[in-house]
C-alpha positions in Angstrom: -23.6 -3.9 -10.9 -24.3 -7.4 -9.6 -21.7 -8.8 -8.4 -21.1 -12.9 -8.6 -20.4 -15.1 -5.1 -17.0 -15.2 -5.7 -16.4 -11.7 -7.1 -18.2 -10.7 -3.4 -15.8 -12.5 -1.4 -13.1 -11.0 -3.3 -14.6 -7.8 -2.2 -15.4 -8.5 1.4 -11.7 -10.6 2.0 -10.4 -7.8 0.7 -12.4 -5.0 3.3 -11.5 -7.8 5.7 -7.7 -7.7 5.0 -7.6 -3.7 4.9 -8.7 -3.7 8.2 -6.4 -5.7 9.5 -3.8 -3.5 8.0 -5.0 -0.2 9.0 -7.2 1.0 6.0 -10.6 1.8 6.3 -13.0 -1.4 5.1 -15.2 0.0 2.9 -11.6 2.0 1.4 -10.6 -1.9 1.2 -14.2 -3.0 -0.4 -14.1 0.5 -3.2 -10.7 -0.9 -4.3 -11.4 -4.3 -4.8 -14.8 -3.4 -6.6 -12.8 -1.4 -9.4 -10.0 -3.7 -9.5 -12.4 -6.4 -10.6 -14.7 -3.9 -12.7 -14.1 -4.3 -16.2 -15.5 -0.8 -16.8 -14.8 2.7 -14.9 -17.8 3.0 -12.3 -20.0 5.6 -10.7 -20.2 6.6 -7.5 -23.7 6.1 -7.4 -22.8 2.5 -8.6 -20.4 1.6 -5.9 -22.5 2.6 -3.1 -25.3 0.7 -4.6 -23.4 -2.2 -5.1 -21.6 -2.6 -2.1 -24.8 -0.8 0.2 -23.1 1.7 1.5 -23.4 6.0 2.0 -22.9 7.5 -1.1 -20.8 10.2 1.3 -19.1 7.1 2.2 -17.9 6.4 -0.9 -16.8 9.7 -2.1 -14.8 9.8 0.9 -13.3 6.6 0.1 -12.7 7.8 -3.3 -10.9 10.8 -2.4 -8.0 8.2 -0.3 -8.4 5.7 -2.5 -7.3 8.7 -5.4 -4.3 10.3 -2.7 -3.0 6.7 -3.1 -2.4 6.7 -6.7 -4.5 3.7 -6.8 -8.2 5.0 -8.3 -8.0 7.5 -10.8 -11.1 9.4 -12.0 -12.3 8.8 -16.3 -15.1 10.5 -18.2 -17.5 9.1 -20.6 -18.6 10.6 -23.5 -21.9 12.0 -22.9 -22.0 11.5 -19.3 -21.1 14.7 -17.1 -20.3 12.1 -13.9 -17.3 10.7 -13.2 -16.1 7.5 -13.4 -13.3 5.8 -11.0 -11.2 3.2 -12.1 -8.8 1.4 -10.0 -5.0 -0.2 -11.8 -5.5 -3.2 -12.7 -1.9 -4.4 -12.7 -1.0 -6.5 -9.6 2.7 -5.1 -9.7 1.3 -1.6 -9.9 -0.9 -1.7 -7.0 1.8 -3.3 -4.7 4.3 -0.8 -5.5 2.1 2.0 -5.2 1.2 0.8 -1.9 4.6 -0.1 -0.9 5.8 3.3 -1.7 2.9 4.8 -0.3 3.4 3.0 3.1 7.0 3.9 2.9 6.5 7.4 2.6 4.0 7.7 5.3 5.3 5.2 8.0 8.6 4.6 7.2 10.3 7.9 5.9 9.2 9.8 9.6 10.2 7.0 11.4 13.8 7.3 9.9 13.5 10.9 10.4 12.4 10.0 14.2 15.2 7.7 14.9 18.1 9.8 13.6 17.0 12.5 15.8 16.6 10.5 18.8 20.5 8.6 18.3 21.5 12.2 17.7 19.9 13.2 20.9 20.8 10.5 22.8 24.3 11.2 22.8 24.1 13.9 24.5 21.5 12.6 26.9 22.8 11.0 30.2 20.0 10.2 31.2 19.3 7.7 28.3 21.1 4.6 29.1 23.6 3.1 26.9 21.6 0.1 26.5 18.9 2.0 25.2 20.9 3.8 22.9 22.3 0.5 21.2 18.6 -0.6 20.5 18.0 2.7 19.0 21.3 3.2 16.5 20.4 -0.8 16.2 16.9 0.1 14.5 18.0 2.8 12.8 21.0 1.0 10.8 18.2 -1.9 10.6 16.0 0.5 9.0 18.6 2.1 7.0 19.9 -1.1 5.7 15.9 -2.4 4.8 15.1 1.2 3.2 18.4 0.9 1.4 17.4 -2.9 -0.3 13.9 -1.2 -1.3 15.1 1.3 -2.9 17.7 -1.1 -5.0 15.0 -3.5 -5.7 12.8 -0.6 -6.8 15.3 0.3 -9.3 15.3 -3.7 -10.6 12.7 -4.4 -14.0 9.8 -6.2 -13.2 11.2 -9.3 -14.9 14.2 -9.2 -12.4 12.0 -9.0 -9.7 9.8 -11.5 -10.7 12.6 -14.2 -11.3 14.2 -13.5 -7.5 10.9 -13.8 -6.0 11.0 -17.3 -7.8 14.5 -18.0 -6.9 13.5 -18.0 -3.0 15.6 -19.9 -0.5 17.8 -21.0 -3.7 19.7 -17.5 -3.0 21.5 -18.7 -0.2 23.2 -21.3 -2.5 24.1 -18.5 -5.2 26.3 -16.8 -1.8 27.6 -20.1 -0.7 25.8 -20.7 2.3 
C-alpha cells in the first residue's frame, strides 16, 4: 500500500499522539493505517507499509482487536486475514472512552472507596488527608456519573451540546 504525504503524516501524528497518551506508537501507526484504508489489510501489508516487524504488528493487532477498535474480515479466496479498523469517528471515541474508563478509571473508584473506608478508621491518616481523598472520590463519582448520562444521550444530542459550548451557562442563568 503506498501511502500519500498527507495520508503518512496522518499515520505518524497519530503514532506521535498515542505516545503521548500511553499507547504503544506503532499500536497508534496500525490504527491510523486502517482507519484510512479503504479496504481490510494484511498483516503482511501493514508491516510493509509502515516498515515495521511483522511480529510487531501482530502484536499490535491483537491490542488493537482487545480494544474493540480492529476487527479481523476474510476475503473470498484468501485463507489470510484481513484487519479493518471502525471507521466512524464517534465509534472510535467511545470505544476508547469506555475502554479507558474501564481500565483506569473503574479501579481507581474501586481504590478510592476503599481507602475513604479505611481511612476512617485510620488515625494515623490525617483528617486533611482524608478530605482530599472523599474529595476525589465524590469528584470522580460525580464525572463517572455525567459519562454515563451522556453515554445514554443519541449521537444527535451529543453532537448539538458539543456545539452549544459556553452557550450552556446562559440556558442555567449564569
Amino acid at each position: 500500500m503506498q501511502l500519500s504525504p498527507t495520508m503518512e503524516k496522518f499515520v505518524l501524528h497519530w503514532g506521535e499522539m498515542g505516545s503521548r497518551w500511553g499507547v504503544n506508537r506503532t499500536v497508534a501507526q496500525i490504527h491510523a493505517l486502517l482507519y484510512l484504508s479503504e479496504h481490510p489489510l494484511t498483516a503482511e501489508t501493514i508491516a510493509e507499509t509502515l516498515g515495521v516487524a511483522r511480529s510487531n504488528v501482530s502484536t499490535s493487532l491483537r491490542e488493537l482487536q482487545s480494544w474493540g477498535l480492529v476487527k479481523v474480515v476474510h476475503e473470498l479466496g484468501d485463507r489470510r486475514d484481513h484487519f479493518v479498523s471502525q471507521k466512524d469517528v464517534w465509534d472510535i471515541f467511545m470505544t476508547i472512552l469506555e475502554g479507558r474508563k474501564e481500565r483506569e478509571l473503574d479501579p481507581t473508584l474501586t481504590t478510592l472507596r476503599q481507602c475513604v473506608l479505611d481511612s476512617e478508621s485510620d488515625a494515623q491518616t490525617t483528617p486533611e488527608a482524608k478530605a482530599r481523598m472523599n474529595d476525589t472520590l465524590e469528584f470522580l463519582e460525580q464525572l463517572l456519573g455525567w459519562y454515563e448520562q451522556m453515554r445514554g444521550l443519541d449521537r444527535e444530542t451529543l453532537v448539538k451540546l458539543m456545539k452549544m459550548g459556553a452557550r450552556i451557562q446562559s440556558l442555567l442563568g449564569k
